[in-house]
KEMI-138076 format. One record per residue (C-alpha): residue number from 1; residue in one letter; chain; x, y, z. Coordinates in nm, 3 decimals, decimal comma. Layout:
<pamis>
PAMI    nr   rest   kette         X         Y         Z
PAMI   NUM      A       A         X         Y         Z
...
</pamis>
This chain:
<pamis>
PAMI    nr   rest   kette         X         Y         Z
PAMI     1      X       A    11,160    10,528    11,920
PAMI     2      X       A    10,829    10,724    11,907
PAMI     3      X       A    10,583    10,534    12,150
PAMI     4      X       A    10,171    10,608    12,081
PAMI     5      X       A     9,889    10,579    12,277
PAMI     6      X       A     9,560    10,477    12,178
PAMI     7      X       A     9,233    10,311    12,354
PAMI     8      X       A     9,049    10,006    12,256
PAMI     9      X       A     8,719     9,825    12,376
PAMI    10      X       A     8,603     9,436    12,287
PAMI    11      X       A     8,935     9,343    12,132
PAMI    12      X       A     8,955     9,592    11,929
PAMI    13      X       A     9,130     9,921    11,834
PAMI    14      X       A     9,212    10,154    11,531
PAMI    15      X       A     9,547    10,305    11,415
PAMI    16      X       A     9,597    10,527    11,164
PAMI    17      X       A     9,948    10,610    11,014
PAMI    18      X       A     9,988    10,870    10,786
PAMI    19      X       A    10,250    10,845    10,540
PAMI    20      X       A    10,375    11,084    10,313
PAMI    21      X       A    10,340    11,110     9,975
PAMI    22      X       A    10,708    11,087     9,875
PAMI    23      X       A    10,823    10,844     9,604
PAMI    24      X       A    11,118    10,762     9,829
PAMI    25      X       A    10,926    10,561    10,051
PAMI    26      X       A    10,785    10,364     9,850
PAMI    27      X       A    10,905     9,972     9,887
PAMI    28      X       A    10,973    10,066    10,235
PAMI    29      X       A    10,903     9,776    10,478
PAMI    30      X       A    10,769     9,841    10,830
PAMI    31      X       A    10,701     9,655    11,181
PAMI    32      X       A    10,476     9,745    11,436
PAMI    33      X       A    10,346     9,540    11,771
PAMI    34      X       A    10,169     9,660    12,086
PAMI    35      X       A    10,203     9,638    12,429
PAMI    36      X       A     9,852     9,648    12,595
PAMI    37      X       A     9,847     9,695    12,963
PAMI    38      X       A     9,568     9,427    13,123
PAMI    39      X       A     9,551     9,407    13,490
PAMI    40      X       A     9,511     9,050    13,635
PAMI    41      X       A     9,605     8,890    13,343
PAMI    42      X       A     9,959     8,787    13,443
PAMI    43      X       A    10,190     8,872    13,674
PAMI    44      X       A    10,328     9,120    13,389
PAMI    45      X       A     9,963     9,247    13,337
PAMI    46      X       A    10,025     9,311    13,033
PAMI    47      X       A     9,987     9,110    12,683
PAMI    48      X       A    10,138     9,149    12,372
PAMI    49      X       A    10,025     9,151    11,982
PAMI    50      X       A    10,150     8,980    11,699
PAMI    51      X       A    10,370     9,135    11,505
PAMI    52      X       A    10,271     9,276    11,184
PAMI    53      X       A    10,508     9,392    10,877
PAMI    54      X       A    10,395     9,608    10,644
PAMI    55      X       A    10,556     9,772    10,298
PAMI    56      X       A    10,420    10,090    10,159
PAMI    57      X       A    10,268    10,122     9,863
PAMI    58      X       A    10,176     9,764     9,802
</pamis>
């Protein structure tokens, strides 16, 4: 499972996935859900997204 890194101030952050323009993925579905590491926030100190599905090309 590829893992990806990425920084984020104020709540926010920005990911960008390319996808290829092939007709065979279209109609294909998608999750995704972070892991963000925050010291002092629990004893994990770390928090954790939603999750989001997502289908390409709709």
């Amino acid at each position: 499972m590829p893992v990806w890194r990425m920084l984020g101030s104020g709540g926010n952050a920005a990911w960008e996935l390319p996808i290829p323009n092939q007709i065979g993925l279209v109609g294909l579905h998608f999750y995704n859900q972070a892991l963000v590491f925050d010291p002092g926030t629990n004893a994990l100190g770390a928090v954790i997204s939603d999750a989001a599905e997502a289908v390409v090309g709709r």
